[in-house]
C-alpha positions in Angstrom: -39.9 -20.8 -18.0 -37.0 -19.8 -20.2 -36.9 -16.5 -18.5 -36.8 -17.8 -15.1 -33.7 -20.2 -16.2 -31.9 -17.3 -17.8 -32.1 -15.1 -14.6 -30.9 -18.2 -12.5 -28.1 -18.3 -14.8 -27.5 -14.5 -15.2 -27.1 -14.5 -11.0 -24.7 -18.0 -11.0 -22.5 -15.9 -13.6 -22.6 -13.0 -11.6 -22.1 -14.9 -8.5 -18.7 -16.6 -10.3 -17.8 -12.9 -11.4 -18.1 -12.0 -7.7 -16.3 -14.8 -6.5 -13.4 -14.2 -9.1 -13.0 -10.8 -7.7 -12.5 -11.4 -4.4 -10.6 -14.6 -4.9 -8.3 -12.0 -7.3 -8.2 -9.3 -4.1 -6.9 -12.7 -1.8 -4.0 -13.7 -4.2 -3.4 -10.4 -4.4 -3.0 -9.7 -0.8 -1.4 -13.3 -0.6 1.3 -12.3 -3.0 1.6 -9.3 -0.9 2.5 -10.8 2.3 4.9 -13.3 0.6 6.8 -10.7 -0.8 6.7 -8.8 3.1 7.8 -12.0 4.9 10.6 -12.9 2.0 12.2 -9.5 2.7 11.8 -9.9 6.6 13.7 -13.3 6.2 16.1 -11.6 4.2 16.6 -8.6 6.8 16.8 -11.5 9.4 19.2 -13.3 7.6 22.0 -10.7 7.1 21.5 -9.5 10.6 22.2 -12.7 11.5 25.1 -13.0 8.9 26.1 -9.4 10.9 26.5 -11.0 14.7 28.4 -14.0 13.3 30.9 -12.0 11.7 30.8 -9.5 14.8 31.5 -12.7 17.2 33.9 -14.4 14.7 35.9 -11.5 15.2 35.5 -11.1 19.1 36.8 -14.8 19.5 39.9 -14.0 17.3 40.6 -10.9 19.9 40.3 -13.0 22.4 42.5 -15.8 21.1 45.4 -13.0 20.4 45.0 -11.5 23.9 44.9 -15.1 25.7 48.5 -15.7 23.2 49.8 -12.6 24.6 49.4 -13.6 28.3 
């Protein structure tokens, strides 16, 4: 009887051991992606940063060519 209960328990803590592991590999691959989509939204966001500043200064030619006319 004792030995059946002890081999029920030895596979729930190798179960839990199992389920650690991959639950380790998930976060891991979580973290992962976070860190890939926080550097995309980076890129994004000085790209973006990029055309304002690039059509900032087109609207200023503008203006001083619409003064000279």
């Amino acid at each position: 009887m004792a030995n059946t209960q002890l081999k029920s328990l030895e596979k729930k803590i190798d179960d839990l051991i199992g389920l650690c592991s991959d639950l380790n590999r998930e976060n891991q691959q979580l973290k992962a992606d976070s860190a890939g989509w926080h550097r995309e939204r980076q890129s994004l966001l000085d790209k973006n940063e990029m055309a304002r500043v690039k059509v900032e200064a087109m609207i200023n030619r503008l203006r001083a060519l619409e003064e000279q006319v």
